[in-house]
N, C-alpha and C positions, 0 to 999 in steps of 0.2 A: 121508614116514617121519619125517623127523628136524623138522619144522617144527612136529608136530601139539600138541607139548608147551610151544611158546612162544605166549603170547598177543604181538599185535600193539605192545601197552604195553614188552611188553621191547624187539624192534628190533635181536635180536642176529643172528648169522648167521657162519656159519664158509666160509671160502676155503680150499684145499689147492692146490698145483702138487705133480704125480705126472711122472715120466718114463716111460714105459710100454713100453719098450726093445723097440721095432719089432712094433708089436699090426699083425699083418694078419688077413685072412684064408685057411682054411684051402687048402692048392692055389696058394696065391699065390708068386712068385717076386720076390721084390722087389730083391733084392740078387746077381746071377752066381752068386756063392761061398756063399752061403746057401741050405740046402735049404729046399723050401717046408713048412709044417708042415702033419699029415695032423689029419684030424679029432679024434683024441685028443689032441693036442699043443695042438691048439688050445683044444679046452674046458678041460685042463689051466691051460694058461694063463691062459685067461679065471674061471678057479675060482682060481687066486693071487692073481693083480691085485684079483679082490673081495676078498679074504681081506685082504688089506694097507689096499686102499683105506677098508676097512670100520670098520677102526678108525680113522682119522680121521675119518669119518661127516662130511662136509661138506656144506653145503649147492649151493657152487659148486667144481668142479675147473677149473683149468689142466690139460690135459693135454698131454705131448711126444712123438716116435716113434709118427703112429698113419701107418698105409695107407691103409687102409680104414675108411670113416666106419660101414658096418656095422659091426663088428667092436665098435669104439667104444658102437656102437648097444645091440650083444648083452653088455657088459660093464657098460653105464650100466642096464641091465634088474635085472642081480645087483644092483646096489644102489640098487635104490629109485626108479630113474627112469624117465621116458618116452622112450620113441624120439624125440618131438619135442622134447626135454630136451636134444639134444646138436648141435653144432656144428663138425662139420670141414671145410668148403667145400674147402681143397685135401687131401681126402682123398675126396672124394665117391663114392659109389658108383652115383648116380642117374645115367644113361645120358643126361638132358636138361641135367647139367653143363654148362657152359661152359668151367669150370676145368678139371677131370678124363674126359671125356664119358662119365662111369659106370666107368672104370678105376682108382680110386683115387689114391694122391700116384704119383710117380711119380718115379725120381732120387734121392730124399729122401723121408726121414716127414715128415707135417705137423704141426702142434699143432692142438688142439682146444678145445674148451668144453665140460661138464655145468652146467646150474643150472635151479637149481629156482624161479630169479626168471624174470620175465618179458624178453625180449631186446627193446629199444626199437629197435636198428640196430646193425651190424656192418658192418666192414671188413677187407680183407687189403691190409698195407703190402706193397708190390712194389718201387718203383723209390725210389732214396735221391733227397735234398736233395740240389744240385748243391754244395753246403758239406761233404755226406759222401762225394763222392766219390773214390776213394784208386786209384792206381796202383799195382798188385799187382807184386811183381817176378817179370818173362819170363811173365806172361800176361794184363796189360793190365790196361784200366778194370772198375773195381768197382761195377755204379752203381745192382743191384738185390740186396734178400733172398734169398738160397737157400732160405731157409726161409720163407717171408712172415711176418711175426707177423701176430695174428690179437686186432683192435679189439674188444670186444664192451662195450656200452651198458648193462647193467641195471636194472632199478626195484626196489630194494630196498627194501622196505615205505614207498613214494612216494617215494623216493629215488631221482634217474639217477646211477650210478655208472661207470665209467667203467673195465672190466679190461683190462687188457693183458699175452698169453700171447706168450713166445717163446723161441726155441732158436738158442742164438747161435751161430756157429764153433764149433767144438771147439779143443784146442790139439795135436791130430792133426796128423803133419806131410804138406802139400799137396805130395805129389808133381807133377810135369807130367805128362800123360800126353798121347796123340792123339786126334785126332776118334773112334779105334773103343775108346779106353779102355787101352788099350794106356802101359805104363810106361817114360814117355822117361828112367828116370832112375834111378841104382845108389842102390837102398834100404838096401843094407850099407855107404855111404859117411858117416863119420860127418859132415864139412861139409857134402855133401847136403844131412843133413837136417838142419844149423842152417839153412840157406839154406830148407827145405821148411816149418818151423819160424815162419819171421819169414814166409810168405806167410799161414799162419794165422791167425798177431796182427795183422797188416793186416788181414785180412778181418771178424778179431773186433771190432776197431777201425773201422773203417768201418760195421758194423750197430750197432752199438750209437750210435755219431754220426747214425746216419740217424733211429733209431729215438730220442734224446735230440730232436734238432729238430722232430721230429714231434710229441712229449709238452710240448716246451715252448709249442707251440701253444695247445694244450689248457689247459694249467697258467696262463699268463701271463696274469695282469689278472681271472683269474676266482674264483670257489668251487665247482668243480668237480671232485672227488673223483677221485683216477685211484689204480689198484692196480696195478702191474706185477709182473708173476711168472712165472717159467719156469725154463729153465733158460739160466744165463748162460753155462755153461763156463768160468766164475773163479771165483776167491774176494770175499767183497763187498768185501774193499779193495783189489782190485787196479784195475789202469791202467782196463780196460776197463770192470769193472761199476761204478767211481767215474766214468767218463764216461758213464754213463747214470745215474747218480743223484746226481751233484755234490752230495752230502750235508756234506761238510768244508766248502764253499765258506761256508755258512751259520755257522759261527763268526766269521768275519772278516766278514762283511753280513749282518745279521739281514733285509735286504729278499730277499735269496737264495730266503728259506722259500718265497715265490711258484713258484719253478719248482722247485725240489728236490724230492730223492724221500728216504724215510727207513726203512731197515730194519727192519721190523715187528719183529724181535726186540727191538730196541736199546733201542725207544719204548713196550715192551707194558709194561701198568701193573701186572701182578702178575709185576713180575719180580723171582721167586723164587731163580733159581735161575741157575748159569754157566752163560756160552755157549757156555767151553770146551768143555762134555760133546757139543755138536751138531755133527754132522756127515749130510752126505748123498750121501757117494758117497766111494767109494775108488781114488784115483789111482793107480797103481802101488806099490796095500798103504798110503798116507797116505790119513788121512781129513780130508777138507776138506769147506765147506760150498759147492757153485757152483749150489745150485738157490735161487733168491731170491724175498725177499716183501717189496716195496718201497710205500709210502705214499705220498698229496700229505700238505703239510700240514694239511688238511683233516680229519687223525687223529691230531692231534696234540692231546695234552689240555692243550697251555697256547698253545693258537693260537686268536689271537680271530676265527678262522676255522672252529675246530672244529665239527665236525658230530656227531663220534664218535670213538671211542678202540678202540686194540687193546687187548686185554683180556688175551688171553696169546697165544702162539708153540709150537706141540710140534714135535717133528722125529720121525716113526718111522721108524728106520733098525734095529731089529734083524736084518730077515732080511737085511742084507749083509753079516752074521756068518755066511751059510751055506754052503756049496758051492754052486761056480756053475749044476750040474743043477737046483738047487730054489731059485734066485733069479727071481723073472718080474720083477722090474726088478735094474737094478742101481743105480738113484737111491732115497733115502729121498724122504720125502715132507714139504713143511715145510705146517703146517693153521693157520692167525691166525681169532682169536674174534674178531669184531669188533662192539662195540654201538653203534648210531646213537642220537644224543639225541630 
């Protein structure tokens, strides 16, 4: 749809990360206390999601909160792509899974992929770097993803690029509970849940270190393009999403640039316009940005590494101006033009 207007000389291409606030399938029960949605809820939903996603018109999505890789499947149809266009392995719904055995994510949403480039290989990060490991307090070692992020390779008009989609802790506060789910613990207590509070940030804290040592693999000693995007559940300068993109560190060691990551906003060349006005998601009524679109420097237009340059940054966040019956996400959506030299 959206490629057929660029000849191969241009070399541009557009990225979006969407949250997609628990896409199942219709009948599905995914969460206790969540009813399952019937078939008009679902096409409902699946008729929003395009509707939002559509005006970003992107070539590649990050996507976060799916179920079911169907779902996913019948949503990437409304806009312009193939069934074999999209990528949720722990969301799977094929019965010969390994991951899911045909039952979709299961516990948690997964993330995903749409694109409309070609996939060279793919991975799902699981278990951390014995360097990210963190002791949770009163419930042990932390030492894999709850949500796997999800590696994907592309060739972008002869270019391997290197995406990385993820969904970090929330700043939800982690109650204890028991083996059958069950809540060991007074949720009206306000130390509670400063105490429930700091298991969170530990947790946020430790994927994001798992998921930085893994990137710096990648990054270090090469020219090798990596884009990380998802949702971070911070703001991009906070403790967490500055330890996965140790961006600052680069002022004081210009040799930094090698592993650093960089805010496709910050660095896009037609920047027109404040950052203030961006936001993509509304905290308790604040709007802050925690859904990110991160760079190597490999798009950076004064790195003698460059490949390519972001071009611009949009964020569509109007319909989180609306009541929450006609929101199908509650995440804006951030979309980076990117053109390869």
């Amino acid at each position: 749809m959206s490629n057929h207007h660029r000849s191969s000389q241009d070399k541009e291409f557009t990225v979006a990360t969407s949250n997609l606030l628990n896409l199942a399938l219709p009948g599905r029960l995914y969460y206790e206390n969540m009813p399952a949605a019937t078939e008009a809820e679902y096409q409902r939903k699946l008729a929003g999601l395009a509707n939002l996603m559509t005006n970003a018109n992107a070539d590649i999505y990050a996507v976060q909160e799916v179920w079911d890789e169907q779902a996913l499947q019948d949503l990437a149809i409304r806009l312009g792509f193939e069934r074999s266009q999209v990528l949720a392995p722990q969301a799977s719904n094929d019965s010969t899974s390994q991951l899911t055995l045909g039952k979709g994510a299961q516990g948690t949403p997964a993330v995903g992929i749409l694109s409309k480039f070609k996939v060279l290989d793919w991975q799902l990060l699981t278990d951390f770097d014995p360097l990210a490991v963190v002791d949770i307090p009163d419930m042990g070692r932390y030492e894999r993803f709850n949500r796997p992020p999800l590696v994907v390779t592309l060739e972008v008009y002869g270019q391997p690029i290197t995406f990385v989609t993820a969904h970090l802790k929330s700043k939800r506060p982690q109650y204890l509970r028991d083996d059958q789910g069950n809540r060991l613990e007074d949720y009206n207590e306000p130390k509670v849940r400063v105490r429930a509070k700091l298991r969170s940030l530990c947790m946020r804290g430790a994927e994001a270190a798992a998921l930085r040592i893994f990137m710096i693999d990648i990054l270090r000693n090469t020219n090798h393009p990596l884009i990380l995007l998802g949702d971070m559940n911070d703001v991009t300068d906070s403790v967490t999403t500055q330890l996965l993109a140790e961006t600052s560190e680069v002022v004081y060691d210009k040799s930094m640039r090698d592993v650093a990551l960089f805010d496709a906003a910050r660095i896009q060349v037609s920047y027109g316009w404040t950052r203030s006005v961006a936001y993509t998601h509304l905290y308790q009524g604040m709007p802050e940005v925690i859904d990110q679109l991160f760079v190597s420097e490999e798009f950076l237009v004064d790195s003698k590494f460059s490949l390519g340059v972001v071009k611009q940054v949009d964020y569509f966040n109007d319909h989180l101006k609306k009541e929450y019956d006609n929101r199908f996400s509650d995440h804006g959506i951030v979309r980076a033009k990117i053109k390869l030299k």
